[in-house]
TILUMKOL-704452 format. One line per 4 residues: for each residue z negated, y, x negated of C-alpha. Coordinates in steps of 0.2 Angstrom, whole numbers. Layout:
BEGIN
Z/Y/X; ...
This chain:
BEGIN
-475/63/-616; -460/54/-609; -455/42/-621; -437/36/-613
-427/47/-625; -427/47/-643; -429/61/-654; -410/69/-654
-410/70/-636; -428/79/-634; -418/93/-646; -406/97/-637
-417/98/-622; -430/109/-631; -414/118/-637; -409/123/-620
-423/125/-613; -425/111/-600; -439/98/-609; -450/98/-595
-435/96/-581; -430/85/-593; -445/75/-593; -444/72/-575
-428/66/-573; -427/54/-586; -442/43/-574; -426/38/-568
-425/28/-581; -429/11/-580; -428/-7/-589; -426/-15/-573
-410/-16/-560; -413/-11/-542; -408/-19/-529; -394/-6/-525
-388/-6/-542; -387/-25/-543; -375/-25/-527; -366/-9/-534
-362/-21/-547; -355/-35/-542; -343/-24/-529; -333/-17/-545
-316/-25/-554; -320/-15/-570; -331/-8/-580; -330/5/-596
-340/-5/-610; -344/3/-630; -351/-4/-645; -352/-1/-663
-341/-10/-677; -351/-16/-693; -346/1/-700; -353/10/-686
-336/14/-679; -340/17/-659; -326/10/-647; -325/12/-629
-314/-2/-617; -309/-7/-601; -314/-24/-596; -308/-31/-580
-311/-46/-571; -310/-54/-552; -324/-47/-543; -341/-53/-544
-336/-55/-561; -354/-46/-564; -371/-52/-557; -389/-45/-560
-396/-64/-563; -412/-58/-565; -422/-39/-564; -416/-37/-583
-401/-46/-586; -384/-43/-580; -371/-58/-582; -354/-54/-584
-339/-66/-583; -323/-60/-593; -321/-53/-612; -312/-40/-620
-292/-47/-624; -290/-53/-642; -281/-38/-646; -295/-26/-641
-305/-21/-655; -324/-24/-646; -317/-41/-645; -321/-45/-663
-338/-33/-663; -346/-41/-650; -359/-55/-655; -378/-60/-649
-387/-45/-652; -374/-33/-651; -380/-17/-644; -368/-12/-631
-368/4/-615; -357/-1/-600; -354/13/-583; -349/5/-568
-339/18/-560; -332/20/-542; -319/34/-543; -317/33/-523
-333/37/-519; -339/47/-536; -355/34/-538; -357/29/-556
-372/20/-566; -375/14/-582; -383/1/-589; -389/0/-608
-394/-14/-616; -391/-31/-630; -377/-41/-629; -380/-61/-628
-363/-71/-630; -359/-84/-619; -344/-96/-618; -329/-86/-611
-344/-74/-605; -360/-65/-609; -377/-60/-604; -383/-39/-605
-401/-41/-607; -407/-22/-599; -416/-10/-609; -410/7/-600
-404/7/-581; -400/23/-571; -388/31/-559; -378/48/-562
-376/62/-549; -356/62/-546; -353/79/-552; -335/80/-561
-329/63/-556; -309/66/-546; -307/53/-532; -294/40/-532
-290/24/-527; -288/6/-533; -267/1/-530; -267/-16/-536
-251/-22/-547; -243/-40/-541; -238/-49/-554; -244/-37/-569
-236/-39/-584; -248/-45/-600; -256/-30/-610; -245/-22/-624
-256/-15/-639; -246/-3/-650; -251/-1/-668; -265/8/-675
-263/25/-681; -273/37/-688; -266/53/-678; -260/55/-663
-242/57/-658; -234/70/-650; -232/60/-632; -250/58/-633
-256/76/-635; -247/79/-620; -256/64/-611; -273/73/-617
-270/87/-611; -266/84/-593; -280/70/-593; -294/76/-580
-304/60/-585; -309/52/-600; -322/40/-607; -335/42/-621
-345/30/-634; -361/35/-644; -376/28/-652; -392/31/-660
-392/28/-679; -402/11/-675; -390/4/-663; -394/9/-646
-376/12/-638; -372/24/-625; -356/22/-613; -354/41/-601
-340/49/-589; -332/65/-593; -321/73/-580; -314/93/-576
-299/99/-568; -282/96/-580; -282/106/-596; -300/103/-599
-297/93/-615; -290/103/-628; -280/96/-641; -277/105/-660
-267/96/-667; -266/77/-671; -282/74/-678; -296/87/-668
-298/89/-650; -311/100/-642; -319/99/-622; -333/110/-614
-349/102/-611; -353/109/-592; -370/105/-584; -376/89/-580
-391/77/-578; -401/86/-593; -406/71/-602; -391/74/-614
-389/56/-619; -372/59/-628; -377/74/-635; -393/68/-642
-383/52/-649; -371/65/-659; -384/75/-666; -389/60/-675
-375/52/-679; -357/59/-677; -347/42/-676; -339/42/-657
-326/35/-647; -315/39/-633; -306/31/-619; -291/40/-608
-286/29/-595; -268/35/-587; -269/31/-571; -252/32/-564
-241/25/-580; -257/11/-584; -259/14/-602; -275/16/-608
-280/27/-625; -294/20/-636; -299/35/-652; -313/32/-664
-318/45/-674; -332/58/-679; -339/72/-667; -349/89/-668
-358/101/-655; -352/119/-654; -366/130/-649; -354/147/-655
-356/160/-640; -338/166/-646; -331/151/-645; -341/145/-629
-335/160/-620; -318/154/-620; -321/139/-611; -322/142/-592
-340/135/-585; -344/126/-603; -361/128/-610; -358/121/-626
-341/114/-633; -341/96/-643; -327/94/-657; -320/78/-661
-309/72/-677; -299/55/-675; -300/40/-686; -290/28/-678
-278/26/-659; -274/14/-653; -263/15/-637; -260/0/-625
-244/-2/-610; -248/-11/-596; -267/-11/-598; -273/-16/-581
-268/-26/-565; -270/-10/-555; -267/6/-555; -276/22/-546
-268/33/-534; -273/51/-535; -287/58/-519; -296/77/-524
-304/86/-539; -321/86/-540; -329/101/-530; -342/104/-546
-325/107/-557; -327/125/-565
């Protein structure tokens, strides 16, 4: 038996009907960091990064730095030279032993990987010693293009709210892009990509947003994280206006046909309440400019 996922992911791969499929994909699963991967990394200036508050709160983050500011040191460890700003909330989570998911993401070229693993800190820096490496198909990732901002102005974090406001609701719902945190009860933190043509997210009301779950690499990491445990967070990064939306909250799958049907190429739906936003101006010393949809968009 494959023993790479944990017990809420092989349900909702029995659930569905894949376990065997499932099986075979996740022997991409290593500790280790190919070669390939290693060089993938040290090309990027960011990186989406989640972990877990000490009341479990997940967050997802940006973090930025001058490229190589990551370096595979070693077949397991990945060395990364910057730290979430002051201001960020994974800034005061993260510690030596930490369990923390990073993707590198290329938006250009629609390659992603992730890298799962404990955090050790280091002065100004820290180490991710590797306990899950893989690479993702590029299915549902829109291609854009790093523009670079001369002399960007320093990071404005709004206050923390519990709901979102009216201006943000609208930024949701044209988002074609966003970023998800979620963990095993025991720490094990996931970081994954969601993408689909504008209007996929769909926002209730202040506090409850809902997106389809469309095929993907049926290991059903984030899935299996939330039938565990429900706390999650979310990152929308607005590429054009450089603002960046960080949600904490609770989320639930939504296996109702009836509601499924209504929801263009979705093959379950996940529901999310907010707890907290936190809204930041001038996030990032680039922007992206805009290329193509991804052709697997339903």
């Amino acid at each position: 038996m494959n023993t790479v996922f944990h017990e809420g992911e092989i349900a909702i791969q029995k659930r569905v009907g894949v376990a065997q499929m499932s099986a075979r994909v996740g022997n991409g699963i290593k500790q280790t960091i190919p070669t390939l991967a290693a060089n993938f990394l040290e090309e990027h200036p960011f990186i989406i990064i989640a972990s877990a508050d000490d009341n479990g709160q997940l967050w997802a983050s940006i973090l930025v730095g001058d490229a190589p500011f990551m370096k595979a040191l070693d077949e397991r460890t990945v060395y990364i030279n910057a730290l979430p700003d002051e201001t960020d909330p994974l800034s005061a989570i993260l510690e030596t032993g930490s369990q923390m998911g990073l993707i590198a993401i290329e938006f250009e070229s629609r390659r992603r990987m992730r890298v799962n693993g404990t955090v050790e800190m280091l002065q100004n820096s820290f180490l991710i010693h590797t306990e899950q490496v893989y690479a993702n198909c590029p299915k549902y990732i829109q291609a854009r293009f790093l523009s670079e901002i001369p002399n960007a102005e320093k990071a404005k974090r709004e206050a923390i709210s519990k709901h979102l406001s009216v201006e943000q609701i609208a930024w949701m719902r044209s988002a074609d892009t966003f970023f998800i945190a979620s963990a095993h009860p025991e720490g094990s933190t996931d970081a994954s990509h969601r993408g689909g043509n504008k209007g996929f997210v769909h926002v209730e009301d202040n506090t409850h947003l809902m997106w389809p779950d469309y095929a993907g690499n049926m290991m059903f990491n984030t899935l299996g994280n939330i039938t565990l445990n429900p706390n999650t967070g979310l990152l929308f990064i607005d590429f054009e206006r450089n603002r960046t939306l960080q949600i904490t909250g609770r989320a639930e799958i939504v296996w109702d046909e009836a509601q499924i049907e209504q929801h263009v190429g979705a093959e379950r739906l996940v529901r999310f309440e907010t707890e907290a936003v936190i809204e930041t101006q001038n996030a990032l010393p680039f922007t992206w400019v805009f290329d193509s949809y991804s052709s697997a968009n339903p």
